[in-house]
C-alpha atoms as a printed R data frame, in Angstrom:
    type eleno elety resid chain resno       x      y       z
1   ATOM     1    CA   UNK     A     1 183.918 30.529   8.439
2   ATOM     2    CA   UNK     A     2 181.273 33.351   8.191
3   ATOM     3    CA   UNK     A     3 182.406 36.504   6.381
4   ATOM     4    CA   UNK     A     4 180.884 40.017   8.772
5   ATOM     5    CA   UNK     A     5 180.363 42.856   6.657
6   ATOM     6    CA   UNK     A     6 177.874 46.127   7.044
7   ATOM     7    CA   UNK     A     7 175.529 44.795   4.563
8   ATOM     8    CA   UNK     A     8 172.145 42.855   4.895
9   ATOM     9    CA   UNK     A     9 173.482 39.574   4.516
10  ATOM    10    CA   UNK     A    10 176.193 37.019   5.336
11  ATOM    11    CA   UNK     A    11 178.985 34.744   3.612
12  ATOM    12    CA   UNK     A    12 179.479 31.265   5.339
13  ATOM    13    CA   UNK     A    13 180.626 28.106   4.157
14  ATOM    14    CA   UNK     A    14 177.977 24.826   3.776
15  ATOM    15    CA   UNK     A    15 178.483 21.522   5.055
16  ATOM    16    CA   UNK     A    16 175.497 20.123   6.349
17  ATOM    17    CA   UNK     A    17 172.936 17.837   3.703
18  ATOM    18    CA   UNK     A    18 169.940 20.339   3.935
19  ATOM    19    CA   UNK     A    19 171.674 23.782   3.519
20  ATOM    20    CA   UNK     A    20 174.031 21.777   0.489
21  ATOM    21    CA   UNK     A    21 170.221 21.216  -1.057
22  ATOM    22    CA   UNK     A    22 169.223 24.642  -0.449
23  ATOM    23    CA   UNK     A    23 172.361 26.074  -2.692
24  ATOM    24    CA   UNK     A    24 172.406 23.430  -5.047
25  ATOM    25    CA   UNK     A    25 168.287 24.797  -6.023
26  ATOM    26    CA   UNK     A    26 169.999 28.151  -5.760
27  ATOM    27    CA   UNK     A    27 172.203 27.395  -9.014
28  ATOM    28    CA   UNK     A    28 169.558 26.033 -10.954
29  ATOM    29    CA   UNK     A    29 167.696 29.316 -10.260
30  ATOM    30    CA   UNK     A    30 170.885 31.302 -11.697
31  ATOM    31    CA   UNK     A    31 170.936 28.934 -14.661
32  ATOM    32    CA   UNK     A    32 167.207 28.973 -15.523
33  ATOM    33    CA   UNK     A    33 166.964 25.129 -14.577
34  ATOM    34    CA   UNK     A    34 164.384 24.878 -11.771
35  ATOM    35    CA   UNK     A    35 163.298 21.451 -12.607
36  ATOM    36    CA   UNK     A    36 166.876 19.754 -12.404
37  ATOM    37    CA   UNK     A    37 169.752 20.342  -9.965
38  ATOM    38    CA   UNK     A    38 172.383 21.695 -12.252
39  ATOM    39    CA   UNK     A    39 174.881 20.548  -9.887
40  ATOM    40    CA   UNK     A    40 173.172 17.523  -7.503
41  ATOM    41    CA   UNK     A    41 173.590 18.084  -3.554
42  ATOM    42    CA   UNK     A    42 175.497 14.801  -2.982
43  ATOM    43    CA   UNK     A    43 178.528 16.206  -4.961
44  ATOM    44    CA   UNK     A    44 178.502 19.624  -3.306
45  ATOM    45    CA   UNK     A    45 178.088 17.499  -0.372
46  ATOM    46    CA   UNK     A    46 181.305 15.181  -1.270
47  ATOM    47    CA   UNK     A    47 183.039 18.659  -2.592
48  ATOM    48    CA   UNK     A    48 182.737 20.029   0.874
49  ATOM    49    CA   UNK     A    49 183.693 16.761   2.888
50  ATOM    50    CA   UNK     A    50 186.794 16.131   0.317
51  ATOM    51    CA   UNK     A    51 187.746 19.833   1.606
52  ATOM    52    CA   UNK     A    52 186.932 21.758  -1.063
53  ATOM    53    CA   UNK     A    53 184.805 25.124  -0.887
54  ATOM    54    CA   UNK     A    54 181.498 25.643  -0.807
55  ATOM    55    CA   UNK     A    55 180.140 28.569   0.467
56  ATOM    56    CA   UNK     A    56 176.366 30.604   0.098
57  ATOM    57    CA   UNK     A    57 175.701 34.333   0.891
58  ATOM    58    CA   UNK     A    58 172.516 34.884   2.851
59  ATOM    59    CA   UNK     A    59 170.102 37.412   3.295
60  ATOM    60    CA   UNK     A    60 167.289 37.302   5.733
61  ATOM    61    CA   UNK     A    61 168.271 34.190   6.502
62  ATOM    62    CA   UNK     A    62 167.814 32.528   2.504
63  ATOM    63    CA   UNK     A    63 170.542 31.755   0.262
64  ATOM    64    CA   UNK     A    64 170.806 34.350  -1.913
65  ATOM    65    CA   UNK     A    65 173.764 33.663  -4.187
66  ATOM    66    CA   UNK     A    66 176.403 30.466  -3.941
67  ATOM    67    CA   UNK     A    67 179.494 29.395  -5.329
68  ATOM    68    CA   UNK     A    68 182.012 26.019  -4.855
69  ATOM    69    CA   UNK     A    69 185.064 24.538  -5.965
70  ATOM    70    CA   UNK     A    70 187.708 22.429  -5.671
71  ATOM    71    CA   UNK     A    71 191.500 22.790  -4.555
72  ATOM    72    CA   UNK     A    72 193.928 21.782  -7.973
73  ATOM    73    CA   UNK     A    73 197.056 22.747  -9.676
74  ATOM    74    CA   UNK     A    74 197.339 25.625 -12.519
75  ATOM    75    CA   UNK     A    75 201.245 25.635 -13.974
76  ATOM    76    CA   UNK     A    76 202.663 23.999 -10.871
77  ATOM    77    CA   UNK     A    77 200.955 26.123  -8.312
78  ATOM    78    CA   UNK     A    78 198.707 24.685  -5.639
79  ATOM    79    CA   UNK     A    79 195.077 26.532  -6.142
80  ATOM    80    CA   UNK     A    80 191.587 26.710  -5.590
81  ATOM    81    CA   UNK     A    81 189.547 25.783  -8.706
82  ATOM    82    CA   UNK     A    82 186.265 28.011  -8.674
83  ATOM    83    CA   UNK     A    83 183.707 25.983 -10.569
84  ATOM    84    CA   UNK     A    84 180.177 28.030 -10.218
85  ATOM    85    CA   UNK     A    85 179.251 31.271  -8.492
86  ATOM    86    CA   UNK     A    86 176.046 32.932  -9.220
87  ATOM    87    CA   UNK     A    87 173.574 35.136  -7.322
88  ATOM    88    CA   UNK     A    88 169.723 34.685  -8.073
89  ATOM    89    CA   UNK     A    89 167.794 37.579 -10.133
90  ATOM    90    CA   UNK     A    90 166.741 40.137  -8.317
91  ATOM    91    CA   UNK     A    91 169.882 39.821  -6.042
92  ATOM    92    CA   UNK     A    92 172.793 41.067  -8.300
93  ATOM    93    CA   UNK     A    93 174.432 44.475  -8.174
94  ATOM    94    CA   UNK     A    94 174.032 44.630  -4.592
95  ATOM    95    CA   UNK     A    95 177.514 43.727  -3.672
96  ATOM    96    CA   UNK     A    96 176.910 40.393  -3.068
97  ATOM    97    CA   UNK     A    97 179.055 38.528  -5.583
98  ATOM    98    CA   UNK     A    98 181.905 40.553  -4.351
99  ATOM    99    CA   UNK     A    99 181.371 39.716  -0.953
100 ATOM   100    CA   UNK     A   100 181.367 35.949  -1.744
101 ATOM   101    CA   UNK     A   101 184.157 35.980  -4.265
102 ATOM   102    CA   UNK     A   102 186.692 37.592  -1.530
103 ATOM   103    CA   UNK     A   103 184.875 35.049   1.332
104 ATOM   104    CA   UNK     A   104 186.386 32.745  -1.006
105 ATOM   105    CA   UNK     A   105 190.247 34.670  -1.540
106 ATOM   106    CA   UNK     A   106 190.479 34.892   2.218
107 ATOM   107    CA   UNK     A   107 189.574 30.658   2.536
108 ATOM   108    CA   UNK     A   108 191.527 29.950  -0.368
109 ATOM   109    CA   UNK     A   109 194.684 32.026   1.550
110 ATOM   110    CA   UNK     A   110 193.769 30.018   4.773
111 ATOM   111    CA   UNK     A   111 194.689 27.065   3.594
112 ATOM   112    CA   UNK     A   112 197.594 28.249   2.189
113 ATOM   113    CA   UNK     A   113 196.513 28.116  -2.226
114 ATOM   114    CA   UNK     A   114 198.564 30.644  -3.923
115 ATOM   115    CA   UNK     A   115 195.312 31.556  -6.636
116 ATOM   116    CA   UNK     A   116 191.882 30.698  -7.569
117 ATOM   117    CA   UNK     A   117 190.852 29.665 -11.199
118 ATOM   118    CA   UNK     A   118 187.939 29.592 -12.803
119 ATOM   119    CA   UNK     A   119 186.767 29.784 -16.320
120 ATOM   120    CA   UNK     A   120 184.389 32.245 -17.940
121 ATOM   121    CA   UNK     A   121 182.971 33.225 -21.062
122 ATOM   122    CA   UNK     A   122 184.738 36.112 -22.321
123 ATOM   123    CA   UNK     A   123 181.703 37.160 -24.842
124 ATOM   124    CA   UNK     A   124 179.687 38.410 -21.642
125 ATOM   125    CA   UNK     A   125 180.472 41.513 -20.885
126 ATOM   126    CA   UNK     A   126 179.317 41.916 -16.925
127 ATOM   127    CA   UNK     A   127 181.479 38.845 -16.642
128 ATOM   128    CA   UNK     A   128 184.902 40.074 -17.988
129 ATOM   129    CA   UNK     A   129 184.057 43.467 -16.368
130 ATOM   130    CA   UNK     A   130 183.323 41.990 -12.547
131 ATOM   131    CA   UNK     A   131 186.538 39.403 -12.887
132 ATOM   132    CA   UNK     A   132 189.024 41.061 -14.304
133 ATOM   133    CA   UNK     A   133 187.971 44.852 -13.714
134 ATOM   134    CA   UNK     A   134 186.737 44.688 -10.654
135 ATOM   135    CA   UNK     A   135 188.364 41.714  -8.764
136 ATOM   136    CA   UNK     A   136 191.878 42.199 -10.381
137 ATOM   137    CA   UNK     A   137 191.963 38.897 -12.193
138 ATOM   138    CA   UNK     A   138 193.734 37.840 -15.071
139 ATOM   139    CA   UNK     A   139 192.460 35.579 -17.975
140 ATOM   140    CA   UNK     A   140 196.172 33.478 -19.259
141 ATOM   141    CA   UNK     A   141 193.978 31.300 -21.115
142 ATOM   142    CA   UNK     A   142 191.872 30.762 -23.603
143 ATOM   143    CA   UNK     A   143 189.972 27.321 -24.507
144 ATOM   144    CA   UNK     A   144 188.101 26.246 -27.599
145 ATOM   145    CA   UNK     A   145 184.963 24.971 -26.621
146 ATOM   146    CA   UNK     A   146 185.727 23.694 -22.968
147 ATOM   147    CA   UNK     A   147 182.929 22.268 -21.973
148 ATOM   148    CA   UNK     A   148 181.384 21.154 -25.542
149 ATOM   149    CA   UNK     A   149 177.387 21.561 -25.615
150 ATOM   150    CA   UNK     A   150 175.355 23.032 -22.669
151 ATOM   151    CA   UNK     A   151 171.864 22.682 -22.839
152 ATOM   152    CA   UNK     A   152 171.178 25.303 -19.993
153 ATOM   153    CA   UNK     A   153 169.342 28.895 -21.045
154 ATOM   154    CA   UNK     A   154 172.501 31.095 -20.995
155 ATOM   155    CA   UNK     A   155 174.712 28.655 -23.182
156 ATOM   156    CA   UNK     A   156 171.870 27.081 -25.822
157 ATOM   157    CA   UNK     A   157 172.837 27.493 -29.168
158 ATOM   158    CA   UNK     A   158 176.664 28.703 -29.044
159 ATOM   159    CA   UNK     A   159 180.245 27.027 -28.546
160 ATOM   160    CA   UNK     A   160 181.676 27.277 -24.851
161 ATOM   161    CA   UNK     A   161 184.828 28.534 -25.455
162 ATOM   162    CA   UNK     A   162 186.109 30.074 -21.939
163 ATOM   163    CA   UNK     A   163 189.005 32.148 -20.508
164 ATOM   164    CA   UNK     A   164 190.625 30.600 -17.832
165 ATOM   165    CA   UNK     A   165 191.068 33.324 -14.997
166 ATOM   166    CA   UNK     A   166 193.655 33.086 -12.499
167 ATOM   167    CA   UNK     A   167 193.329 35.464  -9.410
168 ATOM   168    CA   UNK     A   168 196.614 34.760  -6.624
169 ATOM   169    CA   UNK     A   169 195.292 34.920  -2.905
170 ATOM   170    CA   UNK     A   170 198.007 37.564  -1.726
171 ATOM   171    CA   UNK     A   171 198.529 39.759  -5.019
172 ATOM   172    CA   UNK     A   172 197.741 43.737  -5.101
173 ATOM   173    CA   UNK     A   173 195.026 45.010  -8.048
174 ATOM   174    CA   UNK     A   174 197.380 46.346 -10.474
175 ATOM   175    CA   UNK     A   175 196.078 49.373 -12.733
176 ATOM   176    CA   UNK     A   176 196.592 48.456 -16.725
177 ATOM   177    CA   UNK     A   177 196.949 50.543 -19.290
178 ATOM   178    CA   UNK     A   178 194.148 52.494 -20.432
179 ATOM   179    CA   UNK     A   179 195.088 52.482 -24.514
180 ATOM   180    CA   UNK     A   180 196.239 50.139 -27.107
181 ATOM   181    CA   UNK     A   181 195.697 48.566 -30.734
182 ATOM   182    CA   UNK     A   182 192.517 47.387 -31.117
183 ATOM   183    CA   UNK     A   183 192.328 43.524 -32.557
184 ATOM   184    CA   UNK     A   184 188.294 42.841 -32.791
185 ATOM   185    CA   UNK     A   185 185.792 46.224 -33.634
186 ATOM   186    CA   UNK     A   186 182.813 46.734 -32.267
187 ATOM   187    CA   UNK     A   187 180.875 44.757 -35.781
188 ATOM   188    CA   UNK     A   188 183.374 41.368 -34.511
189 ATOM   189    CA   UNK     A   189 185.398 41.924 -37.610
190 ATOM   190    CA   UNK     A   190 189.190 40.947 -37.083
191 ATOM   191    CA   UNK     A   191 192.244 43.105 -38.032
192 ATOM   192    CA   UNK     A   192 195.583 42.177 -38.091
193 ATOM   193    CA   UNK     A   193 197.860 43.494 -35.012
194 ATOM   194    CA   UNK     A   194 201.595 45.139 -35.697
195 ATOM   195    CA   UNK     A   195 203.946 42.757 -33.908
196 ATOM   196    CA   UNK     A   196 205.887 44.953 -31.704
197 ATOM   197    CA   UNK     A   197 202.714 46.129 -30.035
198 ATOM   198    CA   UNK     A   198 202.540 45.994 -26.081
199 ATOM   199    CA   UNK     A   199 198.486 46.521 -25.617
200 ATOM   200    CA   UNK     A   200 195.686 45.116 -27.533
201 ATOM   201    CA   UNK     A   201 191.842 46.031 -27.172
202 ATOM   202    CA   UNK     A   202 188.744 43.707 -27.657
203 ATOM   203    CA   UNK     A   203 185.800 44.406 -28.033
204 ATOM   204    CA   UNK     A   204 182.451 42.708 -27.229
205 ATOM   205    CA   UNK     A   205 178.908 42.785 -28.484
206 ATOM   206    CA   UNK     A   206 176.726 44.677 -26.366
207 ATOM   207    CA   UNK     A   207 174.162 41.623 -25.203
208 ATOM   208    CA   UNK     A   208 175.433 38.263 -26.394
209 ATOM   209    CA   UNK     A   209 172.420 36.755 -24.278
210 ATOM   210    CA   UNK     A   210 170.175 38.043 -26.503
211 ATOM   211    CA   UNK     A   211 171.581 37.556 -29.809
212 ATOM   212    CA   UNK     A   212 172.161 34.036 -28.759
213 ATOM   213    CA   UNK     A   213 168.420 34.364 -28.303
214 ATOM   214    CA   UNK     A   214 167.310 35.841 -31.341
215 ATOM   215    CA   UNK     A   215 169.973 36.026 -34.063
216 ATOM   216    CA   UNK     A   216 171.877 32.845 -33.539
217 ATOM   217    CA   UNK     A   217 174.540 33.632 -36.980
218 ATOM   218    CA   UNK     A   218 175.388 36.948 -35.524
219 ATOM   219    CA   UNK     A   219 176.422 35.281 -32.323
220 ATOM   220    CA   UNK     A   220 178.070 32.669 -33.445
221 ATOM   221    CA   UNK     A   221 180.107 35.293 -35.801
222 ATOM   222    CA   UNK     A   222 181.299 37.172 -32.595
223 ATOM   223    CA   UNK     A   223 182.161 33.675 -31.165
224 ATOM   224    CA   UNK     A   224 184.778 32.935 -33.876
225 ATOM   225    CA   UNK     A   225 185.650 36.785 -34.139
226 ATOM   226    CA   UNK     A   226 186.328 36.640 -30.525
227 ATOM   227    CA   UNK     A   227 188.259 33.337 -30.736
228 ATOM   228    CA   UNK     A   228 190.763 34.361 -33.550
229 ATOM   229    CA   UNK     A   229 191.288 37.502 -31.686
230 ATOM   230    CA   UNK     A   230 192.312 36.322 -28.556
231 ATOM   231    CA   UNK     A   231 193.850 33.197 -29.633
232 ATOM   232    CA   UNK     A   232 196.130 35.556 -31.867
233 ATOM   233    CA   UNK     A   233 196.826 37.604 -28.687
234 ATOM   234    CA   UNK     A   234 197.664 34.611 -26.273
235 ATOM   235    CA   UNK     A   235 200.155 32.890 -29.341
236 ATOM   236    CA   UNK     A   236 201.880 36.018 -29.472
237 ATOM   237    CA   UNK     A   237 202.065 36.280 -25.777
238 ATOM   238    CA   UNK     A   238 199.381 38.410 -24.189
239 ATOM   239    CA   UNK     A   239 196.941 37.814 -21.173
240 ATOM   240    CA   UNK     A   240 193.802 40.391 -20.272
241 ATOM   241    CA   UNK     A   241 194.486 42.232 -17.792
242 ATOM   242    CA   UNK     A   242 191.450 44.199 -17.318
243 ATOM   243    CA   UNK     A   243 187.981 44.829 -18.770
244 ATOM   244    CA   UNK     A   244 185.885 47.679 -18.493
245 ATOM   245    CA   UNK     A   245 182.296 48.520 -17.865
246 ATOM   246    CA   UNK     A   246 181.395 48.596 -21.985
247 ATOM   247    CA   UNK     A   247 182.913 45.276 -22.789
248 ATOM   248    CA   UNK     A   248 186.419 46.381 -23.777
249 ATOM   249    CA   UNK     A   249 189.272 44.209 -22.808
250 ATOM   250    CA   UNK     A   250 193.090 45.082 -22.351
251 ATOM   251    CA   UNK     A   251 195.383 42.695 -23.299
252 ATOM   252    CA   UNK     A   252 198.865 43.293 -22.586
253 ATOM   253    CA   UNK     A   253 202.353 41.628 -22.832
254 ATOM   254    CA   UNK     A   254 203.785 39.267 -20.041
């Protein structure tokens, strides 16, 4: 399956042993781990064989970006899990990631999966923006420290709390709301939310990479500022529904 588009690269799915290698260094590039495979070829390889999805986006001929996962269940439903997508630096903004993720709606609607999940980190901004305001996805979820410790550049030093995003293959982008109550300001402090409310707002600090980086107390304070907030939201029956360009989140009823 190879994805056609007008741009200067391609989207095609990865079976054989060499081109599973060349994606599986492309992830450790994403993740800052060039001396390790993050995620080793022979389960990519076994991913792909067991008919799951793995896929790279090419330009020029070298894998520029890459993403796999597995087929699951989410509430009953029969999905796609998306595990890892990433592009390299120097590749992003280019349309690229988009191109993959909907390479990977259209396989995941081929073989007849209602949704893809995957999980995020709801603290980076670019990431709640491209999933849920550009793709359309929802985040129904959200986990305490999914994965526990991650030794890897972009999750050192913090808790790996995630939203869980569900995305269904055959669903139209709806338009939210653009106004509501807001639940966590722009300093992380928490307020508490009226109970009749339909829309909540969250806020997120403006580079969490680099506070994790530099001021470690200050992002671990936005971690459990974020965590009350939406796990206050998602008790009283919210999901996110969008996210915009400056890190603010709309959470509304289901």
């Amino acid at each position: 399956m190879v994805e056609k588009t007008d741009k200067p690269f391609e989207v095609r799915l990865v079976e054989s042993p060499a081109d599973i290698r060349a994606l599986a260094a492309v992830f450790s590039r994403v993740w800052a781990d060039n001396e390790t495979f993050l995620y080793p070829p022979e389960v990519l390889r076994a991913i792909s064989f067991a008919g799951g999805y793995v896929a790279g986006a090419y330009k020029n001929g070298e894998p520029v970006a890459a993403s796999f996962g597995f087929r699951g269940r989410h509430l009953g439903a029969h999905v796609l899990h998306s595990h890892a997508t990433g592009v390299v630096p120097g590749s992003e903004h280019s349309g690229i990631g988009m191109a993959l993720k909907e390479h990977q709606r259209k396989w995941a609607a081929d073989n007849d999966l209602s949704a893809i999940t995957w999980t995020f980190d709801p603290l980076i901004r670019r990431n709640g923006y491209f999933n849920l305001g550009k793709l359309g996805a929802r985040a129904v979820g959200y986990f305490e420290n999914f994965y526990g410790d991650l030794p890897d550049d972009i999750n050192a030093n913090d808790e790996t709390d995630r939203c869980i995003a569900t995305w269904p293959t055959s669903e139209p982008i709806l338009v939210p709301p653009k106004r509501g109550f807001v639940v966590l300001d722009a300093d992380g402090v928490t307020c508490a939310a009226p109970g009749e409310d339909l829309v909540r707002n969250i806020h997120t600090p403006n580079d969490i990479l680099d506070l994790r980086a530099n001021d470690a107390e200050e992002a671990l304070r936005w971690r459990f500022a974020m965590r009350v907030a939406f796990d206050s939201a998602m008790s009283d029956g919210f999901i996110a529904t969008s996210c915009t360009r400056d890190g603010i989140y709309t959470l509304e009823r289901r």
